[in-house]
C-alpha positions as CSV (number, residue, x, y, z in Angstrom):
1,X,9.7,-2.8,-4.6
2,X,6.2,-2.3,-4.8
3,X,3.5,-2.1,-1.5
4,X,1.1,-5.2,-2.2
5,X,-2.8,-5.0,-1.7
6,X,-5.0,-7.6,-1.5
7,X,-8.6,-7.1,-2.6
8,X,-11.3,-8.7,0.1
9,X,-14.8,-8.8,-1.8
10,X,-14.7,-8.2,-5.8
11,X,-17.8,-6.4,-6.7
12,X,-18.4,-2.8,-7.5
13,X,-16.5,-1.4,-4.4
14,X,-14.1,-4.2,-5.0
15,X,-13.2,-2.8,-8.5
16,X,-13.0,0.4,-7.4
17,X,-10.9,0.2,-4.6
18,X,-8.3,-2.5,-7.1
19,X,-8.5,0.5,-9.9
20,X,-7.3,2.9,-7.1
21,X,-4.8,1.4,-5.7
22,X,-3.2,0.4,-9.6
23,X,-3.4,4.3,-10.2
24,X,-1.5,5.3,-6.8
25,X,1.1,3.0,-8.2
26,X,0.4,-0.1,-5.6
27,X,0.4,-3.6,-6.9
28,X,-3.2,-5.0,-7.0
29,X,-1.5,-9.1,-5.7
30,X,-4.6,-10.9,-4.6
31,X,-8.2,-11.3,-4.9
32,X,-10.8,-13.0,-2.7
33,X,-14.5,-13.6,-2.8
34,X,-17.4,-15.4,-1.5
35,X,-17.9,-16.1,-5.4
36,X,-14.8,-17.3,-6.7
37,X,-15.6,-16.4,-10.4
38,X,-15.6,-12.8,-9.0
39,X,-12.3,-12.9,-7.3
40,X,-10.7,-14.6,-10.5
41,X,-12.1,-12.5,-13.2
42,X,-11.0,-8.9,-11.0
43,X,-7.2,-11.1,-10.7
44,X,-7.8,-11.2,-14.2
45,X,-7.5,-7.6,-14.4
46,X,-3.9,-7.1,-12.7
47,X,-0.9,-8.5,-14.2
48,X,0.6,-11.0,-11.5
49,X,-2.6,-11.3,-9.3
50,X,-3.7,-14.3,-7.7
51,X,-7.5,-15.3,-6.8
52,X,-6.9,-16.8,-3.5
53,X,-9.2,-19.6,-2.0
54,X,-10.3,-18.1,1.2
55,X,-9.5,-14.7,3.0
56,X,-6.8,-16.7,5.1
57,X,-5.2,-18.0,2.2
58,X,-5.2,-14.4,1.2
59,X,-4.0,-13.0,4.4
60,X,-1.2,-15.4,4.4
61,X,0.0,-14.6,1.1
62,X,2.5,-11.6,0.3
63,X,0.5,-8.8,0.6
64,X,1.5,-5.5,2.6
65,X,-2.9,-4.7,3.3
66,X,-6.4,-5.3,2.4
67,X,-8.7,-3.4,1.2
């Protein structure tokens, strides 16, 4: 079982915090942001991940944190 992180705001520090977490061997599981292209093309990136509608959405979903 893997710890799941959901990714709040998907711009540069967005990125790097999703790239980070795939290298410490955490499963990148959801994306949010305020520009929903953003949030789905970073989900894009990550096998299994979801662009969620809004932060609750998000929140409500499967994942362990937030970054």
């Amino acid at each position: 079982m893997s710890f799941k992180i959901g990714i709040i705001g998907c711009g540069t520090i967005g990125n790097v915090h999703a790239r980070s977490a795939a290298a410490a061997g955490l499963t990148v599981a959801g994306t949010w942001d305020v520009l929903p292209d953003r949030g789905r093309e970073l989900a894009g990136l990550h096998e299994g991940c979801v662009s969620h509608p809004s932060i609750d959405v998000l929140l409500e979903s499967d994942v362990d944190a937030v970054a």
